[in-house]
C-alpha positions in Angstrom: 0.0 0.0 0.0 0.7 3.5 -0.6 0.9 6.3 1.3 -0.2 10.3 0.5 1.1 12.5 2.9 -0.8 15.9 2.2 0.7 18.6 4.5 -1.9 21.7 3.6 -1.2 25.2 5.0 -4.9 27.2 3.8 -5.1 25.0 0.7 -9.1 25.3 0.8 -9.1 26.3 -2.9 -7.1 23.5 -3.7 -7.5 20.8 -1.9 -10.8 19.0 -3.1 -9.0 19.1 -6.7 -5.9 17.5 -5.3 -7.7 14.8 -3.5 -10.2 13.9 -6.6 -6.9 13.7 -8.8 -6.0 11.2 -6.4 -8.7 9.5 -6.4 -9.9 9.2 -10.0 -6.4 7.4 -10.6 -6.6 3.8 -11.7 -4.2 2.8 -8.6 -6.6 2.2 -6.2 -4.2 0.5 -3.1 -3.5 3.7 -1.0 -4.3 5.5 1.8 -4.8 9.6 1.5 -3.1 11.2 5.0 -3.9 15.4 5.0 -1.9 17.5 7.7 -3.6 20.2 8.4 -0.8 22.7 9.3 -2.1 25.5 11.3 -4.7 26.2 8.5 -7.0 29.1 9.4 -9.5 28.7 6.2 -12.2 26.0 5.4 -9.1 23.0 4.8 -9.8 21.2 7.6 -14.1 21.4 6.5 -14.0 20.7 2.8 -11.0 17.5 3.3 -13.0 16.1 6.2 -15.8 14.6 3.4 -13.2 13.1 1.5 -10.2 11.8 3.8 -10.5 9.3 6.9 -7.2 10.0 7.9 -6.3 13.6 9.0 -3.8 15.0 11.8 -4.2 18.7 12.9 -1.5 21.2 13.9 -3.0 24.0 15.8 0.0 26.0 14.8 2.1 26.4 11.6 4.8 23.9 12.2 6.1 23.9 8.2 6.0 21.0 5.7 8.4 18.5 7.2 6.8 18.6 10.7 3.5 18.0 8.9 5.4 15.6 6.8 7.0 13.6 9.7 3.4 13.9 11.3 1.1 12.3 8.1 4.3 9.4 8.4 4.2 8.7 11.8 0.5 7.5 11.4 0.9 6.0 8.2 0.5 2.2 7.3 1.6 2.0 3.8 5.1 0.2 2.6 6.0 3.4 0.7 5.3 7.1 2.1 5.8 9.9 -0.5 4.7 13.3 0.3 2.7 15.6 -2.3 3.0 19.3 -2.9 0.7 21.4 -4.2 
């Protein structure tokens, strides 16, 4: 299995799009993991409909505490991270 780390800093515009990419991808054997990183917009509201896993920073730690968070809880043989 695969893991998708999603570290997301006020990605509400973006976010939904990024997961649905995901998603409409023929390789179905992975698990989605967003980090919300101190996000102060809708993130955490519109990813909540569309990803079981999700950890929450309540402040801006950067992208590789919220990577090293998403990998901690992942379950996947590989982790990569994505970038939006």
């Amino acid at each position: 299995m695969l893991s998708l780390i999603i570290p997301a800093h006020n990605e509400e515009k973006y976010i939904l799009p990024t997961i649905q990419a995901i998603k409409n991808q023929p390789y179905t054997d992975y698990e989605i993991i967003l980090v919300c990183d101190g996000c102060t917009d809708k993130t955490l509201a519109v990813a909540q409909k569309q990803v079981e896993k999700i950890v929450v920073l309540q402040e801006r730690k950067g992208p590789s505490v919220a990577k090293n968070e998403g990998t901690r809880i992942a379950k996947g043989d590989i982790a990569t991270l994505l970038v939006q």
